[in-house]
TORKOL-4160 file (C-alpha; in steps of 0.2 Angstrom, whole numbers, padded with zeros to 4 digits, m for minus):
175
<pt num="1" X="0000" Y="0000" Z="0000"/>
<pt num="2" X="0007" Y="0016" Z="m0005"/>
<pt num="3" X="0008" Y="0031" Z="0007"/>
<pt num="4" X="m0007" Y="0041" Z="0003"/>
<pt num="5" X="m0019" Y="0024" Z="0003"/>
<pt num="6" X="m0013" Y="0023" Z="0022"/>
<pt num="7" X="m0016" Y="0041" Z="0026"/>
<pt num="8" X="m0033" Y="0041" Z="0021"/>
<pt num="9" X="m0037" Y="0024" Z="0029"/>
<pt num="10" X="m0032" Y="0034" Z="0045"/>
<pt num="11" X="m0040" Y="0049" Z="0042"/>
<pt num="12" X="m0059" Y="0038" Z="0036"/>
<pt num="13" X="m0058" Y="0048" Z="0019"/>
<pt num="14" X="m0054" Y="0031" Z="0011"/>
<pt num="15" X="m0072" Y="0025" Z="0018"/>
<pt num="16" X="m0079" Y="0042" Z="0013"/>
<pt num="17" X="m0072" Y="0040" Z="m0005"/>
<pt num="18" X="m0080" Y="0022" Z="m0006"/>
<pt num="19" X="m0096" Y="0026" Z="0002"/>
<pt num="20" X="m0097" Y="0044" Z="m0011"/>
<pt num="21" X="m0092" Y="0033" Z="m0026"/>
<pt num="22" X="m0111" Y="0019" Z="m0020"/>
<pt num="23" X="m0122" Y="0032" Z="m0019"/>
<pt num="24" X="m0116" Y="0041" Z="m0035"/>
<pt num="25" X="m0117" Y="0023" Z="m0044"/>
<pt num="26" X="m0134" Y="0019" Z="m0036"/>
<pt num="27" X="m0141" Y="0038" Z="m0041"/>
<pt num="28" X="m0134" Y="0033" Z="m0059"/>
<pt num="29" X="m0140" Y="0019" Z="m0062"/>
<pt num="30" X="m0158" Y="0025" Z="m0055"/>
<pt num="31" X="m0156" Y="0037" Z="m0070"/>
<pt num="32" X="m0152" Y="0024" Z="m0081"/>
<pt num="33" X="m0167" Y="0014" Z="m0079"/>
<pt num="34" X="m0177" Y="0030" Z="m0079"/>
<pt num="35" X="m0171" Y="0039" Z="m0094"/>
<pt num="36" X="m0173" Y="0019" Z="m0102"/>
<pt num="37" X="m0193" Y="0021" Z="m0095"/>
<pt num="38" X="m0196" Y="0039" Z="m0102"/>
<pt num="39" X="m0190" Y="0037" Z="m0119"/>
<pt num="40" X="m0199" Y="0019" Z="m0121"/>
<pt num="41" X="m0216" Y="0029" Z="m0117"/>
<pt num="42" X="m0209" Y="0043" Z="m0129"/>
<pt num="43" X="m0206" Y="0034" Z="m0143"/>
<pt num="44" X="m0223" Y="0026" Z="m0144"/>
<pt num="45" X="m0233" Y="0043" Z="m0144"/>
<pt num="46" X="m0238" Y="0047" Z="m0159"/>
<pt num="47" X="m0234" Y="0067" Z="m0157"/>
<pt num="48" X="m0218" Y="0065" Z="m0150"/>
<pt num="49" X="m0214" Y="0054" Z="m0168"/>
<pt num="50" X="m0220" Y="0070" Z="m0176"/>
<pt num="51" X="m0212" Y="0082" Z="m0167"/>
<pt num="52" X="m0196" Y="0074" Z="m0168"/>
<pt num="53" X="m0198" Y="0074" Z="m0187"/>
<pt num="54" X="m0203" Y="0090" Z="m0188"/>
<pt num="55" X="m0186" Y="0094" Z="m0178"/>
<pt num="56" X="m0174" Y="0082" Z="m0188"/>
<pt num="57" X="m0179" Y="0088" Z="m0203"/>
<pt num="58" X="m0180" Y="0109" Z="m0197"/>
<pt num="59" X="m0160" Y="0104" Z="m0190"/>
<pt num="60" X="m0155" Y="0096" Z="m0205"/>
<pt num="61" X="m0160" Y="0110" Z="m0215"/>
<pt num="62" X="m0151" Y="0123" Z="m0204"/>
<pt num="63" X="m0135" Y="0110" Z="m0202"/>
<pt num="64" X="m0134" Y="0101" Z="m0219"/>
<pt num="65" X="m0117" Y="0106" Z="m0226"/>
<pt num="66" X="m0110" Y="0102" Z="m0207"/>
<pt num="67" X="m0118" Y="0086" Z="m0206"/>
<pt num="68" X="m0112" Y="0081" Z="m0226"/>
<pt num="69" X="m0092" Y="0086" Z="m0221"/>
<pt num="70" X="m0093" Y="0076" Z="m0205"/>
<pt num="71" X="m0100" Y="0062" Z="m0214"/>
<pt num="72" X="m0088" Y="0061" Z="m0228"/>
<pt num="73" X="m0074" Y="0062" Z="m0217"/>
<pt num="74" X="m0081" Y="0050" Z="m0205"/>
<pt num="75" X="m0084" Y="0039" Z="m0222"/>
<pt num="76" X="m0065" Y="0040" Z="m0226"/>
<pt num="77" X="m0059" Y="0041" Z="m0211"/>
<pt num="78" X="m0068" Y="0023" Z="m0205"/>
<pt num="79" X="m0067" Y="0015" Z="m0224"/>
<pt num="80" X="m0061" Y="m0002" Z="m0221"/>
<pt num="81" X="m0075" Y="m0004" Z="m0205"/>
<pt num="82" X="m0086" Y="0000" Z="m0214"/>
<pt num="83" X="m0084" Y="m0006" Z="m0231"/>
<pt num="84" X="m0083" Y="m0025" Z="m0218"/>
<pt num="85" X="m0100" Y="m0020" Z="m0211"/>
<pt num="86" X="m0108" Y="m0017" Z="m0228"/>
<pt num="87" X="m0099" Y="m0033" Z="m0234"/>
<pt num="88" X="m0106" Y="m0043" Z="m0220"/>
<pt num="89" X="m0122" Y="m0033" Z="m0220"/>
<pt num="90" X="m0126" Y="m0038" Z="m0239"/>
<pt num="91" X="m0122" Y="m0055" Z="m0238"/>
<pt num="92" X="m0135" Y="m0058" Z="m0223"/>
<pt num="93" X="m0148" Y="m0049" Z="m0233"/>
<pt num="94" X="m0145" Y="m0059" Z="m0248"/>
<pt num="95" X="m0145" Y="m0076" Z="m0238"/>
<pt num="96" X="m0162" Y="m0071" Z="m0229"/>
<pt num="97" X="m0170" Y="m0068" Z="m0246"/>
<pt num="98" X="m0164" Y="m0083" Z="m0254"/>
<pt num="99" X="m0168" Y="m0093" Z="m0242"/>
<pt num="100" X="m0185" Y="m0086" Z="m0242"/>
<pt num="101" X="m0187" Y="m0091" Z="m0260"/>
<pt num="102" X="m0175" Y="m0106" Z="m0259"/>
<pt num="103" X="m0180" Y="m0125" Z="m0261"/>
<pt num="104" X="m0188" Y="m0130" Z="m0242"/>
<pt num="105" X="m0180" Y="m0115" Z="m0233"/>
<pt num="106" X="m0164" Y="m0117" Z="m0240"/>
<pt num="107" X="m0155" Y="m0106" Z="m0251"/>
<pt num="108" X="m0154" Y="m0116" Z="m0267"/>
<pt num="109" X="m0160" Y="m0114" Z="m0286"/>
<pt num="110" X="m0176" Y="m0120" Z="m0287"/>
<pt num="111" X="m0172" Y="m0128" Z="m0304"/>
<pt num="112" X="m0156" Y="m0137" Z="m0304"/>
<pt num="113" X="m0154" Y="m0137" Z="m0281"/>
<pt num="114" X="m0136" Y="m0127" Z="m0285"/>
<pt num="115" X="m0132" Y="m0120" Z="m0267"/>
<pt num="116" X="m0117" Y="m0111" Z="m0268"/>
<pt num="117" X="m0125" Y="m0093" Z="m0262"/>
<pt num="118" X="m0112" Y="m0085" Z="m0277"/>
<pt num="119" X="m0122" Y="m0090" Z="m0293"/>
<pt num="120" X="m0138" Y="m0088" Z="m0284"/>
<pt num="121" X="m0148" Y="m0074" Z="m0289"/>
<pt num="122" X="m0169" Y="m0070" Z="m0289"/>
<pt num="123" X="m0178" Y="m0074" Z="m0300"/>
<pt num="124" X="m0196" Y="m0065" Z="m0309"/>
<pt num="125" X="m0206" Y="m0080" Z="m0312"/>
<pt num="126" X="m0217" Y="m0069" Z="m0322"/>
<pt num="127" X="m0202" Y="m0059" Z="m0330"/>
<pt num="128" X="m0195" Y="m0040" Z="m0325"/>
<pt num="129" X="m0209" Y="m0027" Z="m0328"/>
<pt num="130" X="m0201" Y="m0012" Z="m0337"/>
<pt num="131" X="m0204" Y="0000" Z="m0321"/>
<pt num="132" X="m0196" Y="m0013" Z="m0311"/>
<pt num="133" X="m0175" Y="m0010" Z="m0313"/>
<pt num="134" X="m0171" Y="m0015" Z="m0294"/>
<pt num="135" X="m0157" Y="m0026" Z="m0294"/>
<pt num="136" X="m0145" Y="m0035" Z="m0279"/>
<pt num="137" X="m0146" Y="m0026" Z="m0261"/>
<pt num="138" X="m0159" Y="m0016" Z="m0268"/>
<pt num="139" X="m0172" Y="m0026" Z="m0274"/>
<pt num="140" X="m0167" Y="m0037" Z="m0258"/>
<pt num="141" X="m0173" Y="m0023" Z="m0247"/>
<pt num="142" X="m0187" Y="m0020" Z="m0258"/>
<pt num="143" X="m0195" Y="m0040" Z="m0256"/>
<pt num="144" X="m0189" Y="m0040" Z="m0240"/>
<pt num="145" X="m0196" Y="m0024" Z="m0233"/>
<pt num="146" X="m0214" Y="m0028" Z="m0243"/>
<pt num="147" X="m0213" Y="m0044" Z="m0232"/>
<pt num="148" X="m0207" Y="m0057" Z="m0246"/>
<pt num="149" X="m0221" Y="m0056" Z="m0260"/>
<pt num="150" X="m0224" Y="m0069" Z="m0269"/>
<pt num="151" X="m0220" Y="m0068" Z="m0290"/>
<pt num="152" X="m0202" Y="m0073" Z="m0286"/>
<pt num="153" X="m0191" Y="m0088" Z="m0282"/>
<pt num="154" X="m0171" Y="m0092" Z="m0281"/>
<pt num="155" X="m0163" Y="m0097" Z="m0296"/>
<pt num="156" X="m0145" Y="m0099" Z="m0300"/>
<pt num="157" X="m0138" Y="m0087" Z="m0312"/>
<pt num="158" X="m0137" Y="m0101" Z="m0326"/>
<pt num="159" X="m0154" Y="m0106" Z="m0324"/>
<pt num="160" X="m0159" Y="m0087" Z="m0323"/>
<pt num="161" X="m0150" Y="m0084" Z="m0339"/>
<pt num="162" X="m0156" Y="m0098" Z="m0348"/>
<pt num="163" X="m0175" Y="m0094" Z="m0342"/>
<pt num="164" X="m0175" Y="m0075" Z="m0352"/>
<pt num="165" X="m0163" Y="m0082" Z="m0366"/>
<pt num="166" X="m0176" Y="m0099" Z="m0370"/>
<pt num="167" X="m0190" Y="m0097" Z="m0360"/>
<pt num="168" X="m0184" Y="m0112" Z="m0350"/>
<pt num="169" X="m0172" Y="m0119" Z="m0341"/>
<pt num="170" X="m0163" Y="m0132" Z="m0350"/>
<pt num="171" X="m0166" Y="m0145" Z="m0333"/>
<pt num="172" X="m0183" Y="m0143" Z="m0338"/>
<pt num="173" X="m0182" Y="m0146" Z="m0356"/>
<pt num="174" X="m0175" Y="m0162" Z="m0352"/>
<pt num="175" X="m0190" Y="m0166" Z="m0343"/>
């Protein structure tokens, strides 16, 4: 034990330190568990959603060109963590859908059971509508935000191609 520790043992400051340092942890975490109560019952009021909007967008207004140049140079200065997030992000996103539409919950072409979740892709079944151009995380997002529609299934990118080239898939010309 060093000097001072000693000295404050003697003097009952180490005790007052100690006993300080509870109540300030107990008063905290009282705070905690109420802030985590207040903004629970905020966020499902319907006028506090719209206040907050209404305030998000009035600062983004006042603080855009501040809040692009932090975010650029929060982009390139975290480019690798993030370029992993997004990475990792995109694949889940495409697993989850592909499974989805996959062959008995399981990410594989529908025609020819491929599983190798790089040539897999989704399919139209009842072919691209011209209004329709979203493609890879987008369309993704899309089907799963719309709560996976049906009008879609997985196909490997052979099979896909084969499908708008012939019509069919050769697998099922065979049959």
């Amino acid at each position: 034990m060093s000097g001072r520790t000693k000295e404050k043992i003697r003097s009952g400051q180490l005790a007052q330190d100690v006993s300080e340092k509870l109540k300030l942890e107990k008063k905290n975490k009282k705070q905690k568990e109420w802030r985590k109560y207040y903004n629970e019952k905020r966020k499902n009021n319907p006028e506090y959603k719209i206040k907050k909007k209404k305030y998000m967008t009035n600062y983004y207004k006042i603080n855009r060109n501040q809040i692009l140049e932090y975010s650029a140079m929060y982009r390139e200065k975290n480019k690798n963590e993030l370029k992993g997030y997004w990475i990792e992000y995109s694949t889940k996103l495409k697993i989850d859908v592909l499974t989805h539409y996959g062959k008995n919950g399981i990410p594989q072409c529908i025609c020819c059971s491929e599983k190798n979740i790089k040539f897999l892709t989704i399919d139209h079944i009842y072919g691209r509508k011209n209004k329709d151009k979203e493609r890879g995380n987008t369309l993704y997002r899309k089907l799963r935000s719309l709560n996976y529609p049906r009008g879609y299934q997985t196909l490997c990118y052979n099979c896909n191609c084969a499908k708008g080239i012939y019509g069919k898939c050769q697998h099922k010309r065979k049959e």
